[in-house]
C-alpha positions as CSV (number, residue, x, y, z in Angstrom):
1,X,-45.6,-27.4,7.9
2,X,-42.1,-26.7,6.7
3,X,-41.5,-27.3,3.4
4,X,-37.7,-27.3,1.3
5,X,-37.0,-24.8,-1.3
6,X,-35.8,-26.7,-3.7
7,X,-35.4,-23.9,-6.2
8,X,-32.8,-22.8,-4.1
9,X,-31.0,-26.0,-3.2
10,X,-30.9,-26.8,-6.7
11,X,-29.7,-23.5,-7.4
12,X,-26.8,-24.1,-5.0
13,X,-26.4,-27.4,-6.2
14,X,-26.2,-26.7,-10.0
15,X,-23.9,-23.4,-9.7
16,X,-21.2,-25.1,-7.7
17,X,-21.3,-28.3,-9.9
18,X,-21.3,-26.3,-13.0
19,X,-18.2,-24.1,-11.7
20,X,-16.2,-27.6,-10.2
21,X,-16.7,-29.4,-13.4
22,X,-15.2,-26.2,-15.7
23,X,-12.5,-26.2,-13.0
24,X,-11.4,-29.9,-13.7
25,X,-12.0,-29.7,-17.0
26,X,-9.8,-26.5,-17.5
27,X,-6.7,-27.9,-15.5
28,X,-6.1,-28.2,-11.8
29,X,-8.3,-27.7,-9.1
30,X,-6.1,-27.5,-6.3
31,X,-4.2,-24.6,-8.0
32,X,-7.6,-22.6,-6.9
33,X,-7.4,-23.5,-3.2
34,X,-5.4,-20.7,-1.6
35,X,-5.8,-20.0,3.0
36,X,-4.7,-16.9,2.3
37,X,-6.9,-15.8,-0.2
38,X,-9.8,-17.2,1.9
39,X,-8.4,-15.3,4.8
40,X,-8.0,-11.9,2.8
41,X,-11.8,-12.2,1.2
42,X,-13.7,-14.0,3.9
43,X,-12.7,-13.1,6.9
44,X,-11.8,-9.4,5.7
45,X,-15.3,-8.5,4.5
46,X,-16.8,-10.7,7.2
47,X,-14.9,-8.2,10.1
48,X,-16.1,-5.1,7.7
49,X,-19.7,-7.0,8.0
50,X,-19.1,-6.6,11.9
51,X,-17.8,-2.6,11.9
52,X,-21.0,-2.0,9.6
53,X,-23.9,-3.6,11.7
54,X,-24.3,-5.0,15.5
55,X,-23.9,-7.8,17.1
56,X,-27.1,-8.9,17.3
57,X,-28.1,-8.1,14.1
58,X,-25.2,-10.3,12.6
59,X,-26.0,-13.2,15.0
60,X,-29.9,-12.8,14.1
61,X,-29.4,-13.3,10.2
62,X,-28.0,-16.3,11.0
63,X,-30.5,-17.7,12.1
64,X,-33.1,-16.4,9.6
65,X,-31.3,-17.5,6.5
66,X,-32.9,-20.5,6.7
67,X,-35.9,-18.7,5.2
68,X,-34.1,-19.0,1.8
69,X,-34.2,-23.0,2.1
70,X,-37.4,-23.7,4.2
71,X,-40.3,-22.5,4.3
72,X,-44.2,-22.4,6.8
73,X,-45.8,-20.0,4.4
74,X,-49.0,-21.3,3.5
75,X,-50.3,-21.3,0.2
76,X,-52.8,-17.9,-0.1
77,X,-55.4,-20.1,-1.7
78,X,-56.3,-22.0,1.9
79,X,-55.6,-19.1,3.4
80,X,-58.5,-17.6,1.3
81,X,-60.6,-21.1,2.2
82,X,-59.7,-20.7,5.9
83,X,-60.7,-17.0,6.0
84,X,-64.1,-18.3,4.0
85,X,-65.0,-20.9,6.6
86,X,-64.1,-18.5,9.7
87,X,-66.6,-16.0,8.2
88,X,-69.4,-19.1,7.8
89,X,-68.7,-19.6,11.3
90,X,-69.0,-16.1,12.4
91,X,-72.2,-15.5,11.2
92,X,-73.4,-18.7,12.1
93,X,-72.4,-18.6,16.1
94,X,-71.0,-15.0,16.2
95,X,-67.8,-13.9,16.8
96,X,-67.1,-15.8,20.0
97,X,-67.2,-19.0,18.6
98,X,-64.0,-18.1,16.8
99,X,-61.9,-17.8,20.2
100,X,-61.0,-21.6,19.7
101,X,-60.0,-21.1,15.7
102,X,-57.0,-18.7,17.4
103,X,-54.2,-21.3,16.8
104,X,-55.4,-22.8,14.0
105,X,-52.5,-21.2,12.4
106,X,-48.6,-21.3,13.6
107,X,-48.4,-17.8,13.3
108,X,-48.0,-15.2,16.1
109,X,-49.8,-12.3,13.8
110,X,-53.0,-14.7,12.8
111,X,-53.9,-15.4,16.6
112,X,-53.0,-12.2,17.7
113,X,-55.9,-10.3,15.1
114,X,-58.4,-13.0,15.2
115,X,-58.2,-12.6,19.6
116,X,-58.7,-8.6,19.2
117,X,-61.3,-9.9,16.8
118,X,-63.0,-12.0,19.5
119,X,-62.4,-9.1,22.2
120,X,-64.9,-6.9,20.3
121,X,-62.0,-4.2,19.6
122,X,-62.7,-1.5,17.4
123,X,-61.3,-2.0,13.8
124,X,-59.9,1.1,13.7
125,X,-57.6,-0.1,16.7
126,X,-57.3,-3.8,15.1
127,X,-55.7,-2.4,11.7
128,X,-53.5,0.0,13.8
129,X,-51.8,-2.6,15.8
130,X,-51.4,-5.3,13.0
131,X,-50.1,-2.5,10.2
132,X,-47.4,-1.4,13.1
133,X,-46.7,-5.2,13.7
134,X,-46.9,-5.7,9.7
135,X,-43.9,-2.4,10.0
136,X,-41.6,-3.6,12.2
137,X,-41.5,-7.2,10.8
138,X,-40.4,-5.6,7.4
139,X,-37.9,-3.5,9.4
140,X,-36.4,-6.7,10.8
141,X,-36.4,-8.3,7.5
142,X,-34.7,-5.4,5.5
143,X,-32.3,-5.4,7.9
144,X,-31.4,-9.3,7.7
145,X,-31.2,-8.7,3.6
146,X,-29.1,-5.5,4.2
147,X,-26.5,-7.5,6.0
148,X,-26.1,-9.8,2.8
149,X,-26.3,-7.3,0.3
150,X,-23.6,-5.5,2.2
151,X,-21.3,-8.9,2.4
152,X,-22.3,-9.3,-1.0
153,X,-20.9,-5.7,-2.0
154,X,-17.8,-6.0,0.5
155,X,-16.7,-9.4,-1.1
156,X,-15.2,-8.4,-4.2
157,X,-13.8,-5.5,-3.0
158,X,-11.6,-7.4,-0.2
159,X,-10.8,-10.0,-3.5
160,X,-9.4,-6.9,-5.4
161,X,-7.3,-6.0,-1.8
162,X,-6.3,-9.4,-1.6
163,X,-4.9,-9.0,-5.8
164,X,-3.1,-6.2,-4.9
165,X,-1.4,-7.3,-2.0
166,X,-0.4,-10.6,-4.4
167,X,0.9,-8.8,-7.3
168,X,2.8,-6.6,-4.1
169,X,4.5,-9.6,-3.8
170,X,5.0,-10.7,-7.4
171,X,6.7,-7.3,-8.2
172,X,9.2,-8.3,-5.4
173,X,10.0,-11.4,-7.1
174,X,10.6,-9.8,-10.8
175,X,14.5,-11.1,-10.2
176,X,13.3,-14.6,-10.3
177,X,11.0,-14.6,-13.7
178,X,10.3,-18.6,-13.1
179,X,7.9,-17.2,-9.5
180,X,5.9,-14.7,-11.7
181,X,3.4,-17.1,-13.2
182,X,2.7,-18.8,-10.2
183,X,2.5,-15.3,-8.2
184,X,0.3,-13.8,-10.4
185,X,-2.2,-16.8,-10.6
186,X,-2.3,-16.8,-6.5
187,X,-3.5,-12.8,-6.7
188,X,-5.9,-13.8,-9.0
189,X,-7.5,-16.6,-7.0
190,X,-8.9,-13.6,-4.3
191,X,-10.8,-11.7,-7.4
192,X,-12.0,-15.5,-8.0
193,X,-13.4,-16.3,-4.5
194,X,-14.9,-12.4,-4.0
195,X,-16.9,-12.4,-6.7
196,X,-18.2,-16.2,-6.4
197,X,-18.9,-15.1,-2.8
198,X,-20.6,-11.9,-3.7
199,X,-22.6,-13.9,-7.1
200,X,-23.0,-17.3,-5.9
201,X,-24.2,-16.7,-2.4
202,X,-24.8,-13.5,-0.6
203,X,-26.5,-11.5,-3.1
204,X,-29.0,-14.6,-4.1
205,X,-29.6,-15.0,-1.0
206,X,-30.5,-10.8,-0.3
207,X,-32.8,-11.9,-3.2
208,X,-34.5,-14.5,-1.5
209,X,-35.2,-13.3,1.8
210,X,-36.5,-10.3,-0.1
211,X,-39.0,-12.8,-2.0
212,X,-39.8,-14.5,1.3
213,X,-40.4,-11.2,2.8
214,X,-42.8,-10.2,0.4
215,X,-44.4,-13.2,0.4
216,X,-45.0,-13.4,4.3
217,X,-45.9,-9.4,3.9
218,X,-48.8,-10.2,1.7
219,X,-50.2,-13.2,3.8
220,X,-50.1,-11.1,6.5
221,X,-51.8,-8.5,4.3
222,X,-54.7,-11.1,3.4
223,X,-55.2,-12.3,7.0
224,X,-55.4,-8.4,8.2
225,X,-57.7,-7.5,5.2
226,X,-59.9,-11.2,6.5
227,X,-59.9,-10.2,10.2
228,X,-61.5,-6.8,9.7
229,X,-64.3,-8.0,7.2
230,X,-65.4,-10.9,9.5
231,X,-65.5,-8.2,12.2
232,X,-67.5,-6.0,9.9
233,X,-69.7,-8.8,9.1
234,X,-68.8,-8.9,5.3
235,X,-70.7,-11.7,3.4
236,X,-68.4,-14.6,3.4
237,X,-68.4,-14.8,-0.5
238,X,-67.3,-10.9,-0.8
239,X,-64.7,-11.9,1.7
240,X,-63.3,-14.5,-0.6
241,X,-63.3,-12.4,-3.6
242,X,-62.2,-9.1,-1.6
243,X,-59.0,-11.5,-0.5
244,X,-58.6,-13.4,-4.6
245,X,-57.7,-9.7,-5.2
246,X,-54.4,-10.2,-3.6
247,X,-53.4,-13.2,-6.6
248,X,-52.3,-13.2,-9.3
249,X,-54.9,-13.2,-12.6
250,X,-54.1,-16.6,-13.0
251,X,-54.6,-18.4,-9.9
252,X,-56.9,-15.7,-9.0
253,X,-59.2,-17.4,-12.1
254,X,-58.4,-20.9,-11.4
255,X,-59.5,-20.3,-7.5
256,X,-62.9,-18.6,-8.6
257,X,-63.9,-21.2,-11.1
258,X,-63.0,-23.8,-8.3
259,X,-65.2,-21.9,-6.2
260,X,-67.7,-21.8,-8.6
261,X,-67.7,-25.8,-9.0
262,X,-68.4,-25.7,-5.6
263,X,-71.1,-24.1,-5.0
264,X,-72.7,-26.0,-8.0
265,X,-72.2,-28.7,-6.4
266,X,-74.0,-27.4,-3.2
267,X,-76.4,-26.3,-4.6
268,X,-77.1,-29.5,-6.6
269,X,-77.3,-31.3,-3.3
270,X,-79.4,-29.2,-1.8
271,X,-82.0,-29.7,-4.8
């Protein structure tokens, strides 16, 4: 299920807001809209963007950066619960049985392990495939951050280009002194919009697809780690604790002592 970031949204939300309202309050706002400023900072760094990276990898971070406001990434705590029941079942009705738990999960890389699972590969062979999957995925995402850390690094620099080439023109106006403030202000304005570019946007947004990356890395991590002790026939319970590893103390305790309430409970039905 897709789920909003609000963390970033509000983020977005709050920085702009913040920034607008000093604007009014500190005089005029139009004074701070300038084409060829924008021109100069983002259409310059977005054509050095283009010399530094392909096509395709330009055109394929735009359509990933919606990682940093959505999100599918389940929480690891049902994955853990998920992994827990698939072992139940496995030792229950064996590993075929879990053919039809294969798309339980949207995710390419889950249904993927648990059919080599199901196929009786060797897990040698399983944890070779999915670490090479696990590889290039991080490949692809470094290179989707790279591209924003770049525009986030090229930004400023084109604002600076774009001051000099203003205060160019204000030293070719020092026989009319009452065109030097007004000159001077517009070279400004392209320092102003590089480094809110580089700030505001592209580098917290490297961040976040860095976090998401992580994030995904470590599911994927959990699910490979789940796969190969099912297939191993690893008692479900060392399965669940073997995956808690991957949490946090925190939530890590909180999940066992939920655990632990369950099984209490079990076993207080059962007597």
């Amino acid at each position: 299920m897709r789920r909003i970031d609000f963390m970033t949204v509000i983020g977005i939300i709050a920085g702009i807001g913040l920034m607008g309202g000093a604007l009014v309050l500190g005089g005029n706002l139009r004074i701070f809209w300038s084409v060829p400023s924008l021109m100069v900072t983002v259409g310059g760094s977005f054509a050095a963007v283009l010399i530094n990276f392909s096509f395709q990898d330009v055109k394929n971070v735009f359509a990933t950066v919606k990682q940093a406001f959505t999100t599918e990434l389940m929480e690891p705590e049902e994955l853990i619960e998920l992994f827990g029941e698939l072992a139940r079942k496995a030792r229950r009705e064996g590993l075929l049985a879990l053919e039809d738990d294969a798309n339980r999960l949207d995710d390419p890389f889950f249904s993927k392990g648990i059919q080599m699972m199901v196929d009786a590969m060797e897990p040698e062979m399983i944890r070779e495939i999915l670490e090479t999957d696990m590889a290039y995925m991080a490949r692809r995402h470094e290179n989707g951050q790279a591209i924003f850390k770049t525009w986030g690094n090229l930004a400023p620099a084109f604002g600076m280009i774009g001051t000099l080439m203003g205060l160019v023109q204000m030293l070719a106006k020092l026989d009319k002194p009452e065109a030097l403030g007004p000159s001077m202000a517009l070279a400004l304005i392209t320092t102003f919009y590089g480094a809110i570019m580089a700030y505001m946007i592209f580098i917290p947004l490297a961040g976040k697809l860095s976090l998401r990356s992580e994030q995904e890395m470590m599911l994927h991590q959990m699910m490979l780690e789940g796969i190969i002790s099912i297939q191993s026939g690893v008692n479900p319970r060392i399965l669940e604790e073997r995956l808690r590893s991957f949490l946090p103390a925190k939530p890590r305790q909180r999940q066992a002592s939920a655990g632990e309430i369950t099984r209490e409970e079990v076993t207080g039905r059962q007597i």
